[in-house]
Residue, then its C-alpha position, 0 to 999 in steps of 0.5 A: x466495517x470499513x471499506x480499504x483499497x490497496x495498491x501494489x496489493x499482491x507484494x509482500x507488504x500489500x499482501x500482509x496488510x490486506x491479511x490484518x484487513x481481511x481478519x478484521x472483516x474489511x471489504x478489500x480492493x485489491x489493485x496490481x499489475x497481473x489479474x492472475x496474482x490478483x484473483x489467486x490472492x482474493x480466491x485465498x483471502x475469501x476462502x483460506x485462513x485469513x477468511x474474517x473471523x467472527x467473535x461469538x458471544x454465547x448470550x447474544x441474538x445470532x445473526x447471519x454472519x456478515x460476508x466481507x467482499x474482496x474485488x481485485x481491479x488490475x492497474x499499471x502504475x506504469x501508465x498513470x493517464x490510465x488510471x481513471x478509465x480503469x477504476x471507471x470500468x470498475x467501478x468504486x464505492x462513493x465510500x472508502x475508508x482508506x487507502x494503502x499506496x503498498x506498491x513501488x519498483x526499484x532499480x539500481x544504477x549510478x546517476x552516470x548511467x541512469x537513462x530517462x525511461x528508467x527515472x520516468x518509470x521510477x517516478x510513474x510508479x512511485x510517485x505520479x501514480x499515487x498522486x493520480x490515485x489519491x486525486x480521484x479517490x478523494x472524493x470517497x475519502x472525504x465522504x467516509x472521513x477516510x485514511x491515506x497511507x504512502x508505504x514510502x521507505x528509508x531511502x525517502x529519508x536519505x538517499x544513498x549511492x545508485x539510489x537516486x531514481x527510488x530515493x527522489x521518488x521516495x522523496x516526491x512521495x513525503x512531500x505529496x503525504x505532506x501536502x496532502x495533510x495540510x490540504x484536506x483536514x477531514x482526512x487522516x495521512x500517515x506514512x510509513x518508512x519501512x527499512x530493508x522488508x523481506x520481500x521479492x523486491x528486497x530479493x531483487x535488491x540484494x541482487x544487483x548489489x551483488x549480495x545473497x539475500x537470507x530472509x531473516x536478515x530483514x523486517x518481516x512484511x507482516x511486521x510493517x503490516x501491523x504497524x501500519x493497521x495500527x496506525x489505521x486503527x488510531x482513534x479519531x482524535x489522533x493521526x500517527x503521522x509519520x513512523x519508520x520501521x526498521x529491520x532489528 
């Protein structure tokens, strides 16, 4: 079983991909903002119905089961410089088998009234906070021939009115992936654009733009989660490099 660390873990998306993880038998590294939602979320997958399942083979040797480890580490995205000092604290395997960037913030406003704070705070979560996680985690990436995933989104396709901030972002974040292939062969790099998810932020979305949110209306995180485990997933000689899911 691999070891996989996820950002913005506690989030619709984050949370359903460390589900999929935690079902396989995967060690997790939950990262997020708030150390309360964190340690709830580790205490459920360790315990709850998400627990790693065991398949039994009647003719087999039995064997202790295996105990996969959940560690949760809060980090703000907000402060990228910080990012170091807080995984040296923790700690990190010298192996990681990869890396899921499930976090991100959104805040609507026409380019006329968007004030510098919000693009650098935008842009810190999004985008340099990635880019700084990737760069220190590198090192256990190429160690374990591992897998990087940037949860971008549609707005990094196209960028649409009072989407500026998310959308350039969104689109720094495709060009990092992109960059990041060509430079290190050893590890694989995919990005995933899911359209409008079921999510708090979605809820937050319909929100400023003044329109009820109704759940089913989107693409259920736990859909996104599973194409994106997929693509994890993808046998050695292949990498599933870009793939875009949207609500049907």
């Amino acid at each position: 079983m691999g070891t996989y660390l996820i950002t913005g873990a506690t989030g619709g998306i984050g949370t359903a991909v460390a589900e999929l993880l935690r079902e396989r038998g995967h060690d997790l590294i939950l990262t997020g903002r708030s150390q309360e939602r964190l340690d709830t979320l580790a205490t459920t997958l360790r315990t709850g119905a998400h627990a790693a399942t065991q398949v039994i083979n009647p003719g087999a040797v039995t064997s202790p089961p295996r105990t996969a480890s959940v560690t949760a580490i809060p980090l703000d995205l907000t402060e990228p410089r910080r990012i170091e000092a807080s995984l040296a604290m923790a700690g990190i395997p010298a192996r990681l088998d990869g890396v899921v960037h499930a976090a991100g913030m959104v805040h609507l406003s026409p380019v006329a009234q968007l004030e510098a704070d919000e693009w650098m705070e935008h842009l810190s979560v999004n985008l340099v906070s990635a880019a700084e996680l990737t760069r220190l985690l590198l090192p256990a990436l190429r160690a374990a021939e591992g897998h990087v995933v940037f949860v971008n989104s549609t707005a990094g396709l196209r960028a649409n009115p009072e989407w500026s901030a998310y959308a350039a972002s969104k689109f720094g974040l495709r060009a990092l992936a992109d960059s990041l292939r060509a430079e290190e062969r050893s590890v694989r790099v995919t990005t995933v654009y899911p359209g409008r998810t079921a999510t708090e932020m979605q809820r937050s979305v319909r929100a400023q733009e003044g329109h009820p949110y109704a759940e089913d209306d989107f693409a259920a995180p736990a859909t996104v989660a599973r194409v994106l485990v997929a693509a994890l997933e993808t046998p050695r000689d292949a990498v599933v490099s870009d793939v875009t899911v949207r609500p049907n």
